[in-house]
Biopython code that builds the backbone (N, CA, C, O; Angstrom):
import numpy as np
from Bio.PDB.StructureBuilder import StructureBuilder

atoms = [
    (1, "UNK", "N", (133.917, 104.294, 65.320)),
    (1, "UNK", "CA", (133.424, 105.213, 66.330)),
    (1, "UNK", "C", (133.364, 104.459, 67.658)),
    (1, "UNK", "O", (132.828, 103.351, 67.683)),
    (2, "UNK", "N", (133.828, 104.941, 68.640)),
    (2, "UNK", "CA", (134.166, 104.280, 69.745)),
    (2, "UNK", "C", (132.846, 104.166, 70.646)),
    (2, "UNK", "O", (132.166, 105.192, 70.669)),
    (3, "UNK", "N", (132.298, 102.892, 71.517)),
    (3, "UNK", "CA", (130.943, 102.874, 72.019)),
    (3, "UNK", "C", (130.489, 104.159, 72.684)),
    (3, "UNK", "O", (129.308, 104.427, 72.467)),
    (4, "UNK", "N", (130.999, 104.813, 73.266)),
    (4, "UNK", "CA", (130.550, 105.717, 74.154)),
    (4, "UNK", "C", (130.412, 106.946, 73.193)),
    (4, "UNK", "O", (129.730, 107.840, 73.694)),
    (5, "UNK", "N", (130.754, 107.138, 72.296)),
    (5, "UNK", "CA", (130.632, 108.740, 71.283)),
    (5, "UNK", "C", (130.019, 108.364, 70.591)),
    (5, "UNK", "O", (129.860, 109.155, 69.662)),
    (6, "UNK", "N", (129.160, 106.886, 70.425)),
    (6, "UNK", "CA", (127.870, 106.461, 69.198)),
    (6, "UNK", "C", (126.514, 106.923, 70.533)),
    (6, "UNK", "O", (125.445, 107.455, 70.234)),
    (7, "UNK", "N", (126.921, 106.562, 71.921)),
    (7, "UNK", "CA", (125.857, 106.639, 72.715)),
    (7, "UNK", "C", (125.585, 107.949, 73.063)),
    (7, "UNK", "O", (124.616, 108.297, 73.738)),
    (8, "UNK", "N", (126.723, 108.922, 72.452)),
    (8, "UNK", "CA", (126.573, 110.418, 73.123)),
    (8, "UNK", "C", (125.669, 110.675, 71.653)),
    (8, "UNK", "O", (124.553, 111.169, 71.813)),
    (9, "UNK", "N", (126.020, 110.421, 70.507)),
    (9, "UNK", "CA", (125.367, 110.371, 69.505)),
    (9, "UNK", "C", (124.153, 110.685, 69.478)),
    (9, "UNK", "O", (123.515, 111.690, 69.167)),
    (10, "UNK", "N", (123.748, 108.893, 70.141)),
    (10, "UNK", "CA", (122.341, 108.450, 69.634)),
    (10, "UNK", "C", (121.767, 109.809, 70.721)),
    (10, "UNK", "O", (121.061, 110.629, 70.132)),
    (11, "UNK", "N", (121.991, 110.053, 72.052)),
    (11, "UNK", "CA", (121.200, 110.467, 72.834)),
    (11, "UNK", "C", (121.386, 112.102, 72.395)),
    (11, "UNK", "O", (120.461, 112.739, 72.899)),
    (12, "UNK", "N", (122.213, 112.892, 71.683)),
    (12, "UNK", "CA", (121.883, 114.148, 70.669)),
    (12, "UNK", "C", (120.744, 113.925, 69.879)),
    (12, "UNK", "O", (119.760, 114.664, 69.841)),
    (13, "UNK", "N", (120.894, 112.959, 69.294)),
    (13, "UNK", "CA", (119.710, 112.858, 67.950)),
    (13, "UNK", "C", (118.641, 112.952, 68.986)),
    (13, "UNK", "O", (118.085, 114.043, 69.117)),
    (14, "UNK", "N", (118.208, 111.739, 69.897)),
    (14, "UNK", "CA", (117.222, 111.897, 70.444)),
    (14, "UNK", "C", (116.527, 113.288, 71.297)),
    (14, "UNK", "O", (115.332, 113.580, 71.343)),
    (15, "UNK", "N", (117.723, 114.047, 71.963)),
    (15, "UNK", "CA", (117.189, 115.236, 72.270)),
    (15, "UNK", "C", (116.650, 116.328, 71.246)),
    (15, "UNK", "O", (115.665, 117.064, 71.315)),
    (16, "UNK", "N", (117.651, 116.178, 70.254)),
    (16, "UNK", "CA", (117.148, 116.886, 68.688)),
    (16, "UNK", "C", (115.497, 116.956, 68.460)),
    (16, "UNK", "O", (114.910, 117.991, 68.145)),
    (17, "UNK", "N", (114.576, 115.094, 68.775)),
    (17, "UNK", "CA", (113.576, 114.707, 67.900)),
    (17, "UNK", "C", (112.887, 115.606, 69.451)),
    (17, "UNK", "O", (112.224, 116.578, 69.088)),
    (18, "UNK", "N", (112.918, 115.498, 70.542)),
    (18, "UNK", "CA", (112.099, 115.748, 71.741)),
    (18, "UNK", "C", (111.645, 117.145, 71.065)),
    (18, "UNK", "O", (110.475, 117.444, 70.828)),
    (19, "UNK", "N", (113.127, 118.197, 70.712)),
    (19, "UNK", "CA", (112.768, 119.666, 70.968)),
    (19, "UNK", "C", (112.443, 120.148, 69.493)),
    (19, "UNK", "O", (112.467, 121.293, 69.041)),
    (20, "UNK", "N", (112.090, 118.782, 68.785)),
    (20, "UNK", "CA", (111.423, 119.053, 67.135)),
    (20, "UNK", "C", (112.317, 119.729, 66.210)),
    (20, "UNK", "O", (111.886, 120.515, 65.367)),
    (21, "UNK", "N", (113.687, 119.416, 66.356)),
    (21, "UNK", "CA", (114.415, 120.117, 65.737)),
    (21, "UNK", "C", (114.172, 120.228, 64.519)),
    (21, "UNK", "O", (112.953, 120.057, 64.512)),
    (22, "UNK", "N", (114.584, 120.456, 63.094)),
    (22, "UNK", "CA", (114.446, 119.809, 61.909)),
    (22, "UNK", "C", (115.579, 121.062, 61.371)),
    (22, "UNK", "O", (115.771, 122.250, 61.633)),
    (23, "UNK", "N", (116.202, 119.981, 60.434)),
    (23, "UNK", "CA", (117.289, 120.401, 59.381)),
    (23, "UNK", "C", (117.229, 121.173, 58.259)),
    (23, "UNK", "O", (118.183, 121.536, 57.572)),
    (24, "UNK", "N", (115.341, 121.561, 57.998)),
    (24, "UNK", "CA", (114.991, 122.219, 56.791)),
    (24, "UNK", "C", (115.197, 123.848, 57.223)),
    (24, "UNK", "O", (114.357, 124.286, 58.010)),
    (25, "UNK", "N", (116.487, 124.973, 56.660)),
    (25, "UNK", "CA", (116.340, 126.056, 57.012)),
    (25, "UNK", "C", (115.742, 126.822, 57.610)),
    (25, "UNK", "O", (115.954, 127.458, 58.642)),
    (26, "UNK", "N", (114.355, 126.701, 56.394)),
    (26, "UNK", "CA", (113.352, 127.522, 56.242)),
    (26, "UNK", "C", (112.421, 127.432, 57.268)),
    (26, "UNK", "O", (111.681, 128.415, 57.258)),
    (27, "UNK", "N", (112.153, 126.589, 58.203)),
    (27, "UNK", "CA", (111.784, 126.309, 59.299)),
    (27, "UNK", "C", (112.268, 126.719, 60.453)),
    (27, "UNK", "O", (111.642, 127.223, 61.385)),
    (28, "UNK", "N", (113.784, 126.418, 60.348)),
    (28, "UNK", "CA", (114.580, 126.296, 61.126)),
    (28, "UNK", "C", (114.459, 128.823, 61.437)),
    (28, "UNK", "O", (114.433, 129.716, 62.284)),
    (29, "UNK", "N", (114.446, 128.634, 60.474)),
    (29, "UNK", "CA", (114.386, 130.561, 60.556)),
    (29, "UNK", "C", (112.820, 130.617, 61.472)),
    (29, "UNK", "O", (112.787, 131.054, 62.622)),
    (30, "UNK", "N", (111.780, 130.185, 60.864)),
    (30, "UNK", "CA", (110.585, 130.736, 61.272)),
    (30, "UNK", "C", (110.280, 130.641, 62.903)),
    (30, "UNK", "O", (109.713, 131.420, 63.668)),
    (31, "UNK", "N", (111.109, 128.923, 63.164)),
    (31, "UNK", "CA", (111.268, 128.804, 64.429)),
    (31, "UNK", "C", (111.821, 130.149, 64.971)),
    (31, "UNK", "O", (110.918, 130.922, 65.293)),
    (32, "UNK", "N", (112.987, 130.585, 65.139)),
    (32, "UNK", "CA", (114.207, 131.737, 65.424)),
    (32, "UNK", "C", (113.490, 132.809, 65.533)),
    (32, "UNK", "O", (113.588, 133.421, 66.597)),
    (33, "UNK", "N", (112.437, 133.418, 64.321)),
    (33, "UNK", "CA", (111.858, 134.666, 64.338)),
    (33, "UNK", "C", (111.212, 134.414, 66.063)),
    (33, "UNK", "O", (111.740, 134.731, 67.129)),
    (34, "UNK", "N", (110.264, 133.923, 65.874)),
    (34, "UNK", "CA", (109.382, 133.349, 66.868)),
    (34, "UNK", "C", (109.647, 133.754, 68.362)),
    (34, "UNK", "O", (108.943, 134.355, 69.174)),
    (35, "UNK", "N", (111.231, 133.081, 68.463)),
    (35, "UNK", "CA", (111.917, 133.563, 69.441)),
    (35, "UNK", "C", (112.536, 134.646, 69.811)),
    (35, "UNK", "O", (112.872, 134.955, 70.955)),
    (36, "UNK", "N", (112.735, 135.408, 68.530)),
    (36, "UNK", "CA", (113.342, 136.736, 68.770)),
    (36, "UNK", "C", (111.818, 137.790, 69.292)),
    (36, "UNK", "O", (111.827, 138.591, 70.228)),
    (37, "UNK", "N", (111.028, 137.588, 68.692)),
    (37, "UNK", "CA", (109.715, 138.320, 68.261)),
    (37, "UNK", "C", (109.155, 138.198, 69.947)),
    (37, "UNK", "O", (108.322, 139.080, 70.158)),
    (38, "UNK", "N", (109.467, 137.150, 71.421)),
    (38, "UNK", "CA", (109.065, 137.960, 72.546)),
    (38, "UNK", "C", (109.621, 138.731, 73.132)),
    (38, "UNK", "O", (110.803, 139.076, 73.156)),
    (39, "UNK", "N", (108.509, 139.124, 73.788)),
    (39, "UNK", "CA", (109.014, 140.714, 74.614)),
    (39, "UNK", "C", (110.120, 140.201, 75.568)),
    (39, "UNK", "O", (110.038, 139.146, 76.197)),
    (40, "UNK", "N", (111.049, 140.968, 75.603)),
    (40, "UNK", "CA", (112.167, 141.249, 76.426)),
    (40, "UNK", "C", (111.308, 141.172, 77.727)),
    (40, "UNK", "O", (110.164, 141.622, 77.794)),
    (41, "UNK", "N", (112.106, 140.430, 78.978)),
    (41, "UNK", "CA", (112.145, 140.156, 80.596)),
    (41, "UNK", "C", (111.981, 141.985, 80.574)),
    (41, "UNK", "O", (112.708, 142.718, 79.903)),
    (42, "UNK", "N", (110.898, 142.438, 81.438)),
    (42, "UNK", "CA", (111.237, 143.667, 82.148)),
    (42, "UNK", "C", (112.273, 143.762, 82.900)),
    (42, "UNK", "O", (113.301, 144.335, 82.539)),
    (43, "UNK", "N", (112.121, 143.227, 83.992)),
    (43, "UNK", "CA", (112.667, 142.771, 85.176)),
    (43, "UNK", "C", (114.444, 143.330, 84.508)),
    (43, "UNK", "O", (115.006, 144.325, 84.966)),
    (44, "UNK", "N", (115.007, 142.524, 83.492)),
    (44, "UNK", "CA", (116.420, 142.513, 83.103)),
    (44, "UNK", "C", (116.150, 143.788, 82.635)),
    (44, "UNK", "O", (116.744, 144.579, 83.368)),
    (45, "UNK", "N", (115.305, 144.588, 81.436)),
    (45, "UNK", "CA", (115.950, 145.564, 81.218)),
    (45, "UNK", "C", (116.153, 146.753, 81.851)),
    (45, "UNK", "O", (116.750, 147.667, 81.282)),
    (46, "UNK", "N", (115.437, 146.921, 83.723)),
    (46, "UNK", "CA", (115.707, 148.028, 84.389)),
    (46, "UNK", "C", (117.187, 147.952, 84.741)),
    (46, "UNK", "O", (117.383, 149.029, 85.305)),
    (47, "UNK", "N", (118.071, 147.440, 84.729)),
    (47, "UNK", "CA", (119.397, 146.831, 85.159)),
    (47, "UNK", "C", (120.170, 148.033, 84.605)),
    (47, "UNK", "O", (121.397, 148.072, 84.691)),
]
sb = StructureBuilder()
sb.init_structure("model")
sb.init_model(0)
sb.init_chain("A")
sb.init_seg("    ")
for serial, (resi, resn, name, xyz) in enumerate(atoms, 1):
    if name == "N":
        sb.init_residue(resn, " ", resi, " ")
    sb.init_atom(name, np.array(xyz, "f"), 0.0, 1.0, " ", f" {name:<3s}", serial, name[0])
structure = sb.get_structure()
């Protein structure tokens, strides 16, 4: 792996750990609901 695509690497993983990612599905869904589940921008839906 060439130096610069291990450093683009490492610094994915690290943004991964900042925004708490995690690899377990089932999480990974409850997170998602969460996000679907707020209210829509007013503002966008008079458009």
């Amino acid at each position: 792996m060439p130096d610069t695509r291990k450093k683009q690497l490492d610094k994915f993983k690290e943004a991964a750990r900042q925004l708490e990612a995690d690899e377990d599905e089932e999480r990974f869904e409850q997170k998602l609901k969460k996000l679907v589940q707020q209210k829509p921008d007013e503002k966008k839906s008079d458009e």
